[in-house]
Backbone as a ProteinNet text record, in pm:
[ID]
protein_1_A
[PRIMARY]
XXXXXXXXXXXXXXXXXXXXXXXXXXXXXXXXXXXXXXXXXXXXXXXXXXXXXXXXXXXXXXXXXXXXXXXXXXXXXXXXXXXXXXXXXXXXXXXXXXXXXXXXXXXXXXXXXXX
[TERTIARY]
-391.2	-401.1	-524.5	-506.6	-631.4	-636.9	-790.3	-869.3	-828.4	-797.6	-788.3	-865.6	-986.3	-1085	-1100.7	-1149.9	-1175.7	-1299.4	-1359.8	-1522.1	-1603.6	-1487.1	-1523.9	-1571.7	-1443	-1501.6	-1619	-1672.9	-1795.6	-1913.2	-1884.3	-2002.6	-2000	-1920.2	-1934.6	-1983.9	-1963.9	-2026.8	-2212.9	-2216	-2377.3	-2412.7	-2336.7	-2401.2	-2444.9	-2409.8	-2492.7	-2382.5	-2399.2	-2326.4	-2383.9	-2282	-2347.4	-2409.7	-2499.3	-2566.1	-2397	-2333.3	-2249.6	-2325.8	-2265.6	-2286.7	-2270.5	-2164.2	-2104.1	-2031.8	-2115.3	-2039.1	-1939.9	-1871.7	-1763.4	-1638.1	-1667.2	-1557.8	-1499.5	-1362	-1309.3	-1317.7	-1337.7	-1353	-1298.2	-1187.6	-1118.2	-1195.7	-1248.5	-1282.7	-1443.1	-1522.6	-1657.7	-1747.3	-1872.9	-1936.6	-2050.7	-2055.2	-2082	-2198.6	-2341.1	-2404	-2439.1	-2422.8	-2514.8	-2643.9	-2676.6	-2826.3	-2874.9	-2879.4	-2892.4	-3037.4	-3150.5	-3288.6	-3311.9	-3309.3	-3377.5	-3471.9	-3574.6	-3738.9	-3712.3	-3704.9	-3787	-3676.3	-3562.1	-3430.1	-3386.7	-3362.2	-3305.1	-3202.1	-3058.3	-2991.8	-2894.9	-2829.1	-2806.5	-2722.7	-2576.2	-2429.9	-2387.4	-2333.7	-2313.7	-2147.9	-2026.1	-1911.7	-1830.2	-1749.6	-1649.9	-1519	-1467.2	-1333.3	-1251.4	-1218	-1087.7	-1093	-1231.3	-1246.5	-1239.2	-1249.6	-1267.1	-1415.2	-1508.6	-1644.6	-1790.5	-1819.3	-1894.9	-2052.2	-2180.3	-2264.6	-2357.1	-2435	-2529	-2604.3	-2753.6	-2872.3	-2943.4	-3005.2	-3076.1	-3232.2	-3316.6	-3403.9	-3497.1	-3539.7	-3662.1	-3835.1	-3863	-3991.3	-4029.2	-3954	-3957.9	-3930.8	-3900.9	-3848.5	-3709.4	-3693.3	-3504.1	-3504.2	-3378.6	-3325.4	-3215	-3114.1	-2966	-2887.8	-2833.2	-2810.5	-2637.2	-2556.1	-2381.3	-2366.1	-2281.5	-2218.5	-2084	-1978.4	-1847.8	-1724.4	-1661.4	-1575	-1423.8	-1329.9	-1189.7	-1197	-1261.1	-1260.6	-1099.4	-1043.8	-917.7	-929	-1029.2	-1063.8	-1158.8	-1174.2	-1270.1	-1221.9	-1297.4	-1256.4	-1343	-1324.1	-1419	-1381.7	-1444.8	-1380.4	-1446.8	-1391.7	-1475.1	-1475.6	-1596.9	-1681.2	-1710.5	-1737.9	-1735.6	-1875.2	-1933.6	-2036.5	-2084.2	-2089.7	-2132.3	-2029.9	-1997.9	-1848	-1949.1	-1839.6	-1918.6	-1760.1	-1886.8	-1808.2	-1763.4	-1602.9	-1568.9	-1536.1	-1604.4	-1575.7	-1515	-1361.7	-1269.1	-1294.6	-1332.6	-1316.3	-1218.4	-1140.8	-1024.6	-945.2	-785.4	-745.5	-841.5	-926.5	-995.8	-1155.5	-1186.4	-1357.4	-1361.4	-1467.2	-1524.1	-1682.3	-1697	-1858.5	-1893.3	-1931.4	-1952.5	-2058.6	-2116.1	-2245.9	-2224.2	-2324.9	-2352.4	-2480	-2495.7	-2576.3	-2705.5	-2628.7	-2709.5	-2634.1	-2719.1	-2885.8	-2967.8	-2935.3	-3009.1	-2937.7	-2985.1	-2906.3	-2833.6	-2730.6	-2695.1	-2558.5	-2589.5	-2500.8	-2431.2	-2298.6	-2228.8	-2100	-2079.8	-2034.5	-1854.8	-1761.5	-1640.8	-1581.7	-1636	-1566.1	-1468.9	-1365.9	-1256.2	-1153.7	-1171.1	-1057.4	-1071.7	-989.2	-967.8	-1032.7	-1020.1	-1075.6	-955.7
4999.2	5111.2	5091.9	5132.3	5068.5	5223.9	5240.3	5341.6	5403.4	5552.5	5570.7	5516.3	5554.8	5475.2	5374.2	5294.3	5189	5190.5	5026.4	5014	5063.5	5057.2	5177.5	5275	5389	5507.6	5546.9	5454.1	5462.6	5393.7	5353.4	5308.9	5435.8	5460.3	5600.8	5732.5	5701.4	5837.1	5771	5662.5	5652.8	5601.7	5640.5	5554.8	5459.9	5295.2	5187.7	5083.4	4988.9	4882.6	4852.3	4810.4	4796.7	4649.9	4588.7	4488.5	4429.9	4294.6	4275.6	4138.2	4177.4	4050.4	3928.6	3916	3768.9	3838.2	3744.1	3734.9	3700.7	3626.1	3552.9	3637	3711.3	3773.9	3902.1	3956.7	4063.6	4200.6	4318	4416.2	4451.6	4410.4	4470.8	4386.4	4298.7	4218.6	4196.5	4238.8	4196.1	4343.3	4303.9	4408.7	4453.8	4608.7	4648.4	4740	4742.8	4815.2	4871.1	5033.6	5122.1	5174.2	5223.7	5311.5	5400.9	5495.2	5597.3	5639.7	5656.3	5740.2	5861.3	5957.5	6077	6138	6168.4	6162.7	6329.5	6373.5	6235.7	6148.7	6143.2	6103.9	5970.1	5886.6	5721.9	5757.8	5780.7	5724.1	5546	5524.6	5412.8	5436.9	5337.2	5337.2	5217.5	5178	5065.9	5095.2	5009.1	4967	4837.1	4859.2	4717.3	4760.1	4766.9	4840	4790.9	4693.2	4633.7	4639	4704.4	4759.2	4889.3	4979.7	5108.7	5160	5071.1	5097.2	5126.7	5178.9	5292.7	5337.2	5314.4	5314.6	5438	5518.4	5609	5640.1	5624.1	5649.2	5750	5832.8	5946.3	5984.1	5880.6	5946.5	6037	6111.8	6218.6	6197.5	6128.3	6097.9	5976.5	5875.2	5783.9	5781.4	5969.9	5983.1	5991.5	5864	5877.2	6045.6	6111.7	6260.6	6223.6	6151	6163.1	6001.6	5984	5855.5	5856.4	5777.4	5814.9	5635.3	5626.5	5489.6	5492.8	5500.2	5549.8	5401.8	5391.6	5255.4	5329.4	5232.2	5321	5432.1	5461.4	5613.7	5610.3	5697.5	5743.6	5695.7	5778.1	5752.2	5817.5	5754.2	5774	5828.3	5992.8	6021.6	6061.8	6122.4	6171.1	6216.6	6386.3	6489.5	6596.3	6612.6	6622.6	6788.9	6809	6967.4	6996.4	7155.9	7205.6	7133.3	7111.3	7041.3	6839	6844.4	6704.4	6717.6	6569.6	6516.2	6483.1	6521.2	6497.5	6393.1	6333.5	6211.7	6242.1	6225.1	6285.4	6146.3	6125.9	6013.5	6086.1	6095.1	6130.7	6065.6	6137.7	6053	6065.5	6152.4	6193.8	6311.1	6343	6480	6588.8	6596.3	6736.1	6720.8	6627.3	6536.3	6515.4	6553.5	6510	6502.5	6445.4	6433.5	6419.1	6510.1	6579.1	6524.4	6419.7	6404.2	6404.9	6472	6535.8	6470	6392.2	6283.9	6412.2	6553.4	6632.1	6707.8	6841	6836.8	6788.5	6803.3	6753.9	6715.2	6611.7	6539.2	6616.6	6655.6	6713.3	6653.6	6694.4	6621.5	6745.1	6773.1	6858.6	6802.5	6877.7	6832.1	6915.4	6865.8	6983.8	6916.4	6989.5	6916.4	6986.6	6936.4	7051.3	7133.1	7141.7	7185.6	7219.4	7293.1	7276.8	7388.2	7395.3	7469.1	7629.9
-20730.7	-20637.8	-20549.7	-20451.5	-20329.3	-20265.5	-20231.6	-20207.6	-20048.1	-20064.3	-19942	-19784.5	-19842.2	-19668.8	-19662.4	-19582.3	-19518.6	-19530	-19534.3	-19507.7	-19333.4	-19236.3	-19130.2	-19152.7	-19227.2	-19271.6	-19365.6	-19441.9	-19517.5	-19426.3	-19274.3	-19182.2	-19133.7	-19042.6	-19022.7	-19143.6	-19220.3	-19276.4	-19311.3	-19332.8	-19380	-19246.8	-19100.8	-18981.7	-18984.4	-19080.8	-19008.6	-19104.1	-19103.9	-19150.1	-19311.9	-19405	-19545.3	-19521.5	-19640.6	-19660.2	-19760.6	-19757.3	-19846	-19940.2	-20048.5	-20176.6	-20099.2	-20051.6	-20002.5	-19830	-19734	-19613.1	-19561.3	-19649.2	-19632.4	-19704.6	-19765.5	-19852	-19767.1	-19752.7	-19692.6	-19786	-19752.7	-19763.4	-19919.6	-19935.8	-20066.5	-20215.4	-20202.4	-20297.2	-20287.6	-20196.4	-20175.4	-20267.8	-20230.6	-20318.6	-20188.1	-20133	-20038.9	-20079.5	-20013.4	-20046.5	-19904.6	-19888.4	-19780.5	-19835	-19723.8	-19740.3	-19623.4	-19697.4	-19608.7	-19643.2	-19527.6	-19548.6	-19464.6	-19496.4	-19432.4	-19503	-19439	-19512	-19585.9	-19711.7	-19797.6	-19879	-19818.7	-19900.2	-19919.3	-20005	-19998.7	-20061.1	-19990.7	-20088.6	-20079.9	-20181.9	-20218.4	-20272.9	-20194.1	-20210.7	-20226.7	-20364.9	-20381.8	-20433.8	-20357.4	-20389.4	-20434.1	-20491.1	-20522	-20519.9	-20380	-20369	-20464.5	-20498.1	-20566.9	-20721.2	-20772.2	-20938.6	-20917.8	-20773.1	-20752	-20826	-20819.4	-20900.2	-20803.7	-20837.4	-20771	-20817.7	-20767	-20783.7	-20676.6	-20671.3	-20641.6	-20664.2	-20614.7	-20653.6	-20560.5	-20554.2	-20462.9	-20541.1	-20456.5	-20460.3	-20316.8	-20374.5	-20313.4	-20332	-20212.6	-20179.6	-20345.9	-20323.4	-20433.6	-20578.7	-20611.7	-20715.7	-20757.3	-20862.9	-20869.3	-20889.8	-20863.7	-20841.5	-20900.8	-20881	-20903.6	-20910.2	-21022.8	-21068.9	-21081.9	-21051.1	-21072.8	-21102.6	-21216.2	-21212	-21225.3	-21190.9	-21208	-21206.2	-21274.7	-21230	-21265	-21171.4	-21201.7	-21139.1	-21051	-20993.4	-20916.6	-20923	-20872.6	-20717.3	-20622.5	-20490.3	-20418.7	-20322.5	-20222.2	-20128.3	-20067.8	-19974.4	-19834.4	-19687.1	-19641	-19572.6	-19594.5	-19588.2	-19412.6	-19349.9	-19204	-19231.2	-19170	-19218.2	-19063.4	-19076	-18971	-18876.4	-18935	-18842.9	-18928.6	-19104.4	-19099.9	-19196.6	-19249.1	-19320.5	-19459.7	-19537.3	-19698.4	-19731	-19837.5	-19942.3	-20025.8	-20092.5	-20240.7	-20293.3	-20412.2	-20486.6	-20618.5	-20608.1	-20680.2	-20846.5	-20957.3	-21089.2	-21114.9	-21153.2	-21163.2	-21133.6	-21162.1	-21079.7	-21111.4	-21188.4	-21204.5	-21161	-21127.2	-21173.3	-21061.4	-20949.3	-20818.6	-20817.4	-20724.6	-20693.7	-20503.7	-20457.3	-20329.8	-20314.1	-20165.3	-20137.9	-19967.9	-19930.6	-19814.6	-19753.3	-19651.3	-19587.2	-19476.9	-19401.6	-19300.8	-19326.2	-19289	-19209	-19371.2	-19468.1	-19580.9	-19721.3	-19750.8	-19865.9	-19971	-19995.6	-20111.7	-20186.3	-20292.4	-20403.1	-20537.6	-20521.9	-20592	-20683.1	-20765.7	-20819.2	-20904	-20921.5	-20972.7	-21091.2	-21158.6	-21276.7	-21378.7	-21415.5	-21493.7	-21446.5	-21284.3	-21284.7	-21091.9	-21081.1	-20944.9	-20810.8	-20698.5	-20689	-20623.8
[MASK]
+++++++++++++++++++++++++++++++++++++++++++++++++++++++++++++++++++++++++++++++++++++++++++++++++++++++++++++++++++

């Protein structure tokens, strides 16, 4: 099963191009890392579309804040908001994880059941 977005749609949401493992490798099989900074925010998006495995780190003014390692995730989505688009990295039908890039970093979470 292959992930709804595209490595487009994850440039567009962290605005800039990921750093990849290997240059030579195409999108579904390579290992893609973004990064997003807004002061005092780093976060750090690391993918491997074709294990559906999933890495997130958020720290605040150098302190890790928020750590996610997820593999097998169901999917990736991105979801357009009345003014900025948040990320759902689907764990499963009941299990989400919401991260929001502006006006300020946030990270939510649904777990158990629906809304």
């Amino acid at each position: 099963m292959r992930l709804s977005l595209t490595q487009e749609d994850l440039e567009r949401f962290f605005g800039a191009a990921p750093s990849k493992s290997d240059a030579d490798v195409p999108w579904p099989y390579n290992g893609l890392t973004f990064n997003f900074s807004g002061d005092p925010y780093q976060v750090i998006f690391y993918i491997m579309p074709s294990y559906r495995h999933v890495e997130l780190s958020i720290r605040c003014a150098n302190e890790l804040t928020y750590q996610l390692t997820a593999s097998a995730v169901s999917d990736l989505r991105v979801l357009g908001g009345p003014t900025h688009d948040t990320l759902e990295i689907v764990i499963s039908s009941k299990d989400s994880v919401f991260i929001r890039l502006l006006p300020s970093v946030l990270v939510a979470q649904q777990v158990g059941g629906g809304t």
